[in-house]
N, C-alpha and C positions, 0 to 999 in steps of 0.2 A: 083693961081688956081690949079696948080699942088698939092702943098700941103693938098689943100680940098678936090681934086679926091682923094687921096694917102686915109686919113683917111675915106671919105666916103667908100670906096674900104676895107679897113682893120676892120673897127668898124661898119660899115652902116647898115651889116647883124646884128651883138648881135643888135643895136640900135633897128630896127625895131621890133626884137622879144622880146625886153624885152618892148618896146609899145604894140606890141598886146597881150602878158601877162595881163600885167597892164589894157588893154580894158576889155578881159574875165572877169580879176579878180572884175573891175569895175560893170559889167554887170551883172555877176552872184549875186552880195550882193545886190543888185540892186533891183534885180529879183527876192528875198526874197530865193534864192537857200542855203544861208550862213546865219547866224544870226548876226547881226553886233559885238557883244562881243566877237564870236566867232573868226570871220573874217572880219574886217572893212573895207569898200572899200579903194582904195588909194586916194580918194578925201576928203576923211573924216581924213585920216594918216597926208596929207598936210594942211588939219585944224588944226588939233591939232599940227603938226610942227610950225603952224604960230603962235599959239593963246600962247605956251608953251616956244614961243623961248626965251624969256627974262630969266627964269631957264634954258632952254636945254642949249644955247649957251652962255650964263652969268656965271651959276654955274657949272652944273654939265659936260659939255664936257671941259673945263681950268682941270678940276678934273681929269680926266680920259686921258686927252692929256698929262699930267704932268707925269703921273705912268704910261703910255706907252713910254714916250721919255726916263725917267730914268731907267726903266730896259733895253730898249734896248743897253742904250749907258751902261751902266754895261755889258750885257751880250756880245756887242762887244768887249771891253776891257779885259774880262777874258776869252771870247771866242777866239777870235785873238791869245791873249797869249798862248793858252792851246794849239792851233793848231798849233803854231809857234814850241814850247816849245817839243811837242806830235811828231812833225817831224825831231826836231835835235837829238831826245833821242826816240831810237827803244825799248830800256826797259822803257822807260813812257808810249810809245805808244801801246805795248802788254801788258801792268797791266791796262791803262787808258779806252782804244775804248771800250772793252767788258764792261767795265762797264758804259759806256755812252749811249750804245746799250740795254743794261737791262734797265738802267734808262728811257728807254720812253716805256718800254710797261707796268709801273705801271701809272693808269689813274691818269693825272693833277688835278680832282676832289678830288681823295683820298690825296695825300699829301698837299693839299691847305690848308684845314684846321690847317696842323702842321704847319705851317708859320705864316697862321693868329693868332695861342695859342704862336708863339717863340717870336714874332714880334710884336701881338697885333692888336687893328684897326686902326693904325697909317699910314700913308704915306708908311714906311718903311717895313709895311706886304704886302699891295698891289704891292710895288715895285720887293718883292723874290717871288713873284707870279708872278710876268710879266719876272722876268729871271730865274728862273723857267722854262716857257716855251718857251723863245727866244734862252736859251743858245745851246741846241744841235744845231740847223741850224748853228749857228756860227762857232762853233771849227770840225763841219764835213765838211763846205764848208773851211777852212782855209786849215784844214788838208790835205783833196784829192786834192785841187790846188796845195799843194806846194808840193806833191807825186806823181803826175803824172806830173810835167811840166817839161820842158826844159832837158830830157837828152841828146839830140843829142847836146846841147848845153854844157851839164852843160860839157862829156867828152872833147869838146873844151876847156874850160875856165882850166879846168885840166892839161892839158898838155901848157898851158900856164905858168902855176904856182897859178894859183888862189887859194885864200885859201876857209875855209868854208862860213866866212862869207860873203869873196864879192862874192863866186857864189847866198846867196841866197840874197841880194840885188839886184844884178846885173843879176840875170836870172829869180832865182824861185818866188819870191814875183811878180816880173810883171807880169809875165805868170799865175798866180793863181790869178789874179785879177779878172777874170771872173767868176770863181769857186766862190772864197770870195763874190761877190755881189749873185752871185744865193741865198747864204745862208741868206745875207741879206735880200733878197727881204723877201724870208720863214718867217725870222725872225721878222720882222718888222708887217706881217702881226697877226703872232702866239701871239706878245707883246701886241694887239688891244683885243684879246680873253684872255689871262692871266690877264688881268684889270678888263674886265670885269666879270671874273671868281673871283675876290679876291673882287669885291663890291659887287656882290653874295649874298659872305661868310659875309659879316658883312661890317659897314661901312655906313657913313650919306651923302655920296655925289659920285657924278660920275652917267656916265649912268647908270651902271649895277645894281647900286643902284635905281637908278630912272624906270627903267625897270622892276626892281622885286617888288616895291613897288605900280606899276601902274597893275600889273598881279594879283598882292593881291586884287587892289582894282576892279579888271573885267575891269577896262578901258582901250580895246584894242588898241584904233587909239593911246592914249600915250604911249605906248608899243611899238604897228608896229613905233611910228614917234621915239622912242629913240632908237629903233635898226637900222633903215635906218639910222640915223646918226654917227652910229656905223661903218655900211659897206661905208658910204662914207669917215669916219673916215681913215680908214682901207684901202681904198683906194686911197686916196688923199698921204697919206705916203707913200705908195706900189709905187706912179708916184714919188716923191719928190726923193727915192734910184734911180729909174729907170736917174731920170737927171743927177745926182751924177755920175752914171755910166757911161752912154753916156760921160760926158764931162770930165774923166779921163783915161777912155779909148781912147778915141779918142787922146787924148794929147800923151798915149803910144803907139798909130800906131794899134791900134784893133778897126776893123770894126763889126760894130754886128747888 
């Protein structure tokens, strides 16, 4: 019981406002205020989720779950590296950050396109679109964890004799695990949106694909029902890092 106090206490408030959203929202298309094309009730959203689920959930979300897992776990792996990398070597890191900091104020729309012409409409265009836009959360939360952690620590390990490596085994990677997942979370949700930015651009399968092709055709409830399953997409993963977190933090002694 305790545990259902806890979340009704923590989630209970969005719960009910995102119910009486969805009543207005009800009401109002209802009430002829909205044109259904325009704005479909969410009763009609949940229809066409029902009636469309054998594509939604058959074809095209496998499609779009696949080119969100692979870029992410790309963007981990060369993101991790770059920040591991960007933190031993102070001249990679005053040639590299500035340019990682330009890098995101040119719009993910405009260089999509050059991915989808380098790449193609393959698997593998969709995928440098999803890291693309996963990779900066990566190597910026990797970077400022292992830059700001442990120096009351790290001078101890110092004067012990410690060398570089085992301080940042043995101090800075654990202490920047918090930092690391913050980027993850970013990142993971950013990978859900670069998917569907690259089925957009071109491409015969996945939501984004499915969403742009239902907007073509004015059919909005298939539209609203491929994007709710988008942001439950997107959010279902966002909880998946969150346990991750919890249950190796906890293992290193951080309460959160």
């Amino acid at each position: 019981m305790s545990t259902i106090n806890r979340l009704l206490r923590n989630y209970g408030p969005a719960a009910l406002l995102v119910l009486l959203v969805l009543l207005v929202w009800e009401a109002a298309v209802r009430l002829g205020h909205f044109p259904p094309f325009i704005l479909p009730a969410p009763s009609s959203v949940w229809t066409a989720l029902v009636e469309q689920r054998s594509l939604l959930f058959g074809l095209h979300l496998p499609v779009t779950l696949q080119e969100t897992l692979l870029g992410f776990a790309a963007s981990v792996v060369c993101g991790t590296l770059l920040g591991i990398s960007m933190h031993l070597s102070r001249p990679l890191a005053k040639a590299v950050y500035p340019l990682l900091i330009v890098s995101q104020t040119i719009p993910l729309i405009a260089l999509s396109p050059i991915f989808i012409m380098w790449f193609g409409y393959t698997l593998g265009g969709k995928v440098a679109v999803v890291f693309l836009t996963a990779f900066f959360p990566v190597v910026v939360g990797t970077y400022d964890g292992l830059h700001k952690s442990g120096e009351q620590y790290r001078e101890l390990l110092l004067t012990l004799g410690a060398n570089r490596r085992q301080l940042l085994v043995k101090i800075q990677i654990p202490l920047a695990m918090p930092a690391f997942f913050s980027g993850l979370k970013l990142s993971i949700v950013y990978c859900v949106i670069g998917a569907t930015i690259g089925e957009w651009l071109g491409g015969s399968m996945g939501l984004g694909y499915y969403s742009r092709r239902m907007a073509g055709n004015l059919q909005s409830a298939e539209m609203f029902a491929a994007v709710c399953l988008l942001s439950v997409l997107g959010i279902v993963l966002f909880l998946c890092i969150i346990v991750i977190e919890k249950i190796l933090l906890k293992k290193r002694g951080f309460h959160r």
